[in-house]
N, C-alpha and C positions, 0 to 999 in steps of 0.2 A: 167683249164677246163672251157668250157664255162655254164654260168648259163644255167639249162632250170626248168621248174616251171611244180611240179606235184608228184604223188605220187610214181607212178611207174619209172620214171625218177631221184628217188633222194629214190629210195629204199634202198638200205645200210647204207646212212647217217640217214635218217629216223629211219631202224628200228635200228642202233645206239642209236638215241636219247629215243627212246622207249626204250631200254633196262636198260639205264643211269637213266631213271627218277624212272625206281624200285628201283634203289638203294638210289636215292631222297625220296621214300616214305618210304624206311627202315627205314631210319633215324627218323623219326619221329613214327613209328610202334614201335622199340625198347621203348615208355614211355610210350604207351596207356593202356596198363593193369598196369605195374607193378609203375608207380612214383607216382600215389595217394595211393596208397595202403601204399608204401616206407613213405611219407609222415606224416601218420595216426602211421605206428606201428615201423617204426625208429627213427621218428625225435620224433615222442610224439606231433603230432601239435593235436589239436581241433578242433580248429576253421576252416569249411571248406572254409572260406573266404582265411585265410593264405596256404593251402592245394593247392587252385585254382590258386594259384598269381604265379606258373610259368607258367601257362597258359596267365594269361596277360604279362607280359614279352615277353613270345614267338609271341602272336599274335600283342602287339605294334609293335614290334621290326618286324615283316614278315609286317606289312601295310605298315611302313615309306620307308622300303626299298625296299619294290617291285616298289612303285612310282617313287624312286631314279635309283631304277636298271634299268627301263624300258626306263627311260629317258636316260642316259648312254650309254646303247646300243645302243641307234639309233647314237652317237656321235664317241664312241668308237670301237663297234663292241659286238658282242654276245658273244665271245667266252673268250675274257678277265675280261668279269664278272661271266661267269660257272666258270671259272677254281678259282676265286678270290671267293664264294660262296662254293667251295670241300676247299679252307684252312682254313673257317669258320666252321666248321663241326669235321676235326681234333681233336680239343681239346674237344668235348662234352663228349664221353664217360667217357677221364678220369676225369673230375669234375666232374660227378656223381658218378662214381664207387669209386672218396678218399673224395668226399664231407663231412668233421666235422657239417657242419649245414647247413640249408634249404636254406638260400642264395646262396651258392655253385649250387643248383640246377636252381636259377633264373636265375644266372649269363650263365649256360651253355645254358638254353632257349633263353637268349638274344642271343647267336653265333648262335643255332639251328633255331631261329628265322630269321637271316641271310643270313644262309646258304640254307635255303628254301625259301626265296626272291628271292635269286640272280638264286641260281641252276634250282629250279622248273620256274622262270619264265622265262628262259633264254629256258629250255627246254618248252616249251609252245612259246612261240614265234618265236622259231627258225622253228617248226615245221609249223606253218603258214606261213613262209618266203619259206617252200622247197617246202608246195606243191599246190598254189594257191588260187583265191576267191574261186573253185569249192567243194573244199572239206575239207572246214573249221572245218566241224561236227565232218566228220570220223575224221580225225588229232589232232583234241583235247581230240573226245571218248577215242582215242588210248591211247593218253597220259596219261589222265587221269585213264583209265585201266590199265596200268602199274602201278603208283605211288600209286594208293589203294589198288588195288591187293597186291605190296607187305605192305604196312600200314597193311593189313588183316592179311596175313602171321606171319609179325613179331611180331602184337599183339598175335598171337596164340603160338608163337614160345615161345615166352618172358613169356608168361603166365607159362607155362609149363616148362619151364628151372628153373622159381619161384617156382615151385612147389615141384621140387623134390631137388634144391638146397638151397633157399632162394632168398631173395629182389633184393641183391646184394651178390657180384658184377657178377656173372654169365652172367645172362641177358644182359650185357651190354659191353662184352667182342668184340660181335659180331658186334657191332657199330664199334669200332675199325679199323675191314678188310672191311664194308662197306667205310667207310671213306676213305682210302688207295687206293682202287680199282676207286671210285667215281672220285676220284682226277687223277688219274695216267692215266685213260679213257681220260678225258676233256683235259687233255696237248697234248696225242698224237697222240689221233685217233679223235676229232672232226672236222670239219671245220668250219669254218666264212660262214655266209649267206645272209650278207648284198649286195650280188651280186644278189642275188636273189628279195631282195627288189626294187632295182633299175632297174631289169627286168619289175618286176610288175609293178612299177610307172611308167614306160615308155608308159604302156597299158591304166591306168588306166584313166578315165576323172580328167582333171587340178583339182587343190582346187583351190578356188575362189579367194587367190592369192598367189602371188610366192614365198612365205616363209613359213615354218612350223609354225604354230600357236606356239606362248609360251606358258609354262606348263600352268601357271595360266588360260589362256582359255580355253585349255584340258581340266581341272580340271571343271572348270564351265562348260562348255558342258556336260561332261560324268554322274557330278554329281546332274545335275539341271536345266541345258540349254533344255534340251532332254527328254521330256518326258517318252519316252519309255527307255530311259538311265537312264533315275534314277528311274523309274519302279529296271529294271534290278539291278540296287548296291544297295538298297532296299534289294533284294531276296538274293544276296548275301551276303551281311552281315547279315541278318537273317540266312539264313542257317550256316554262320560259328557260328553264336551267339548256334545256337541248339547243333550245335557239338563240340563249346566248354564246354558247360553244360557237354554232355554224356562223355565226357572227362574228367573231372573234378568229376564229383559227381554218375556217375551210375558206378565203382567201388566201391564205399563206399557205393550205396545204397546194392548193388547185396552183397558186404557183411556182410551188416549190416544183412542182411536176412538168413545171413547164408552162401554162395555159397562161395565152395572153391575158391581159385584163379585159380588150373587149369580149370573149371569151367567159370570163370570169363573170363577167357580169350580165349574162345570159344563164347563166347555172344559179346565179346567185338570186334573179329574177324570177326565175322559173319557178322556185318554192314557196316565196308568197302572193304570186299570181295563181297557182294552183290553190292556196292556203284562199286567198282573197276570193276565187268566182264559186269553188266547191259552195263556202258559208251560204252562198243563195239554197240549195238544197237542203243541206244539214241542217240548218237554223232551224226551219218550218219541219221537219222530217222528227226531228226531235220532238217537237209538238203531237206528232203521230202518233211514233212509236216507242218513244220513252226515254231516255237521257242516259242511263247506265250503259248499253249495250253499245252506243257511239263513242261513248268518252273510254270505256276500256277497248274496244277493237279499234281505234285511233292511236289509242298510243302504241298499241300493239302494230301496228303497220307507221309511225314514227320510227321506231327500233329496227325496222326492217330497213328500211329509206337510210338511217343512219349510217348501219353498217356496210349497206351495199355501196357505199360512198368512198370507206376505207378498204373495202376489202377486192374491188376494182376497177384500178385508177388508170380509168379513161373514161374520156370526155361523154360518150354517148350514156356510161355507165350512171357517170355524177349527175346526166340527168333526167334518168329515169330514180336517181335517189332521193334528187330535189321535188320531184312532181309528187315519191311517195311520201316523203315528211312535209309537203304541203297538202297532198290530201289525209294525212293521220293527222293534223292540226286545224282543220278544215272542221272535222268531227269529233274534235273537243274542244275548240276554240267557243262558238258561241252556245253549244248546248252545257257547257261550265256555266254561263253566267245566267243561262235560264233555270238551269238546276237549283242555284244559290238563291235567284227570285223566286223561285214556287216557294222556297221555306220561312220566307221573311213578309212580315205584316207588310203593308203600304208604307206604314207610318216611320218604319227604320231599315225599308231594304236599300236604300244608300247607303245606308252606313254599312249593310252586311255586304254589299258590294263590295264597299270600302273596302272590308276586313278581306275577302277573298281577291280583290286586286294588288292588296300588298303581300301575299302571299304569292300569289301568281308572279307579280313583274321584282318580288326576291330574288326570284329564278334567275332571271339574267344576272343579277350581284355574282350568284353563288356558281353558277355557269360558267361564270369566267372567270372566275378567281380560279374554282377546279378545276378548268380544263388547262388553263394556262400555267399553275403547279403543276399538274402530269406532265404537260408538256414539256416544260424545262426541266424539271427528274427526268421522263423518260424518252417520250420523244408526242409528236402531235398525233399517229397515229394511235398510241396507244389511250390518249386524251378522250380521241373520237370512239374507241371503244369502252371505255367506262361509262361514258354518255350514254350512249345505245341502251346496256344494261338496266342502267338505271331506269331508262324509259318505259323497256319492257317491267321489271317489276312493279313501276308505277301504275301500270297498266292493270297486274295482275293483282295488285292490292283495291284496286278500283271496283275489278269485278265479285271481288273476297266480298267489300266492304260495302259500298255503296246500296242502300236500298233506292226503288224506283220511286222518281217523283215524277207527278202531272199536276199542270197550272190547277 
């Protein structure tokens, strides 16, 4: 069949990948209520430093390899790193559900970690390959609405399975058939897209010369070269840095206060069920109205959502804070990754992906290594307000720096 570039043109395959990437976001939904909690009143840890550390595992291990994956693909093809990212995924549930000790659990973060490099980037990219420069927004919003939306789901899901059975191994059963199906999709119903890329470069103005730049250039442009590029990887590892925190340590805060886990896991949903259905708007809205004004008034109302979280603890409070750090993530979530495609040739914006994905999913490493040193120096509340901080200056270095891009 021959390529054609577009949305309505490659609607099947499209909304395949949309479908495929909920099951990309499951996977990572099945830990967001219930593994800090598992943590605290299984394993017997204390220290919220040791507690957060499969958070750094998962977000080292998602930076290195989104950069690796990204590159690959352009070499390989798309479709032999999804299918290779569902065998990573595989074994998570069951070292968590027979895990004897907490390294069991970092160990499955480093696969998990993985397995959302390779899957989630491959679907993101593929999805810019079917359907052109025109509509970078919508196609990323989409994405991204799928993969939070279920994140949302399954933290609520997960919550409440906890609640009426325990920690484990319930919860975690359903990772399992995600896994299974995930995988079993990507072998025989996906296609290769790199026909598509080659479409587009045909259209596209030459790069200045006849070769793809080396990663190490990539790398420097995306991260430093480019002003408004590194504006951009800035916000986004800021942003993951925030919701590694909220990942990490507002389960332990919400129950240190008391809040049951089914509870918990209603507040813990709410952020990226609101993160996950906003992206239908945002995505395309950005395409409109321009990429800088969303991505700094985002973070600027993340900071808001954050602190109203700490600063009054009750329930109704946490979750009008969850709804606002899922709609400020909402609004810099996928107009980030259109921002970084307006700047990049056909021929190497995987790779510049690449580079702004390992920036971005840093964030959570460094999220939770920081929050979880404040928190054991000073206490979790004060964790959750250097977070906040930081978000807003993110925010305001965004609008400082960032010049406006359109497709």
């Amino acid at each position: 069949m021959t390529a054609q570039l577009g949305l309505r043109e490659n609607l099947p395959q499209f909304a395949l990948l949309v479908g495929l990437n909920a099951f990309v976001g499951a996977m990572v939904g099945l830990e967001r209520t219930v593994l800090p909690l598992l943590g605290e009143q299984e394993f017997g840890l204390t220290s919220k430093t040791a507690i957060t550390s499969f958070i750094v595992s998962f977000g080292v291990t998602k930076a290195l390899l989104n950069l690796v994956a990204a590159r690959l693909s352009d070499r390989v093809g798309r479709k032999p790193i999804l299918v290779v990212g569902w065998l990573f995924a595989l074994p998570v549930p069951f070292l968590i559900i027979f895990a004897p000790a907490w390294w069991w659990i970092d160990l499955a973060n480093v696969l998990l970690g993985a397995n959302q490099a390779m899957a989630w980037s491959m679907t993101v990219i593929m999805k810019v390959d079917l359907v052109g420069p025109r509509r970078r927004g919508l196609a990323l919003g989409l994405n991204e609405f799928a993969g939070y939306v279920a994140v949302g789901l399954m933290s609520w899901i997960t919550g409440f399975i906890a609640g009426l059975w325990g920690l484990r191994p319930y919860p975690f059963y359903l990772g399992i058939g995600i896994a299974v199906v995930g995988l079993v999709v990507s072998v025989l119903a996906v296609r290769e897209t790199r026909g598509h890329v080659a479409l587009e470069s045909s259209a596209a103005p030459a790069p200045s010369t006849s070769e793809t730049p080396r990663l190490g250039r990539i790398f420097y442009v995306t991260s430093l070269g480019n002003v408004s590029l590194f504006a951009a990887c800035q916000a986004g590892l800021v942003n993951n840095l925030n919701d590694g925190m909220s990942w990490g340590l507002f389960p332990l805060f919400f129950a240190a206060h008391g809040l049951p886990v089914e509870q918990i896991g209603v507040v813990k949903a709410a952020y990226p069920l609101t993160w996950g259905w906003l992206q239908v708007a945002t995505g395309p809205l950005s395409d409109r109205i321009g990429r800088r004004g969303l991505i700094a008034g985002g973070m600027v109302v993340q900071a808001i959502g954050i602190w109203l979280t700490v600063l009054v603890p009750e329930y109704s409070a946490w979750l009008v804070g969850a709804v606002l750090q899922g709609t400020g993530t909402a609004m810099v979530y996928p107009t980030l990754l259109a921002a970084i495609a307006d700047h990049a040739h056909p021929l190497w914006r995987a790779s510049s992906l690449g580079v702004y994905r390992f920036w971005r999913d840093l964030g959570y490493a460094i999220g939770a290594l920081l929050s979880g040193v404040i928190a054991d120096a000073l206490s979790v509340g004060a964790a959750i307000h250097v977070v906040a901080a930081i978000t807003l200056a993110s925010g305001l270095v965004t609008l400082a720096m960032m010049r406006e891009s359109r497709p």
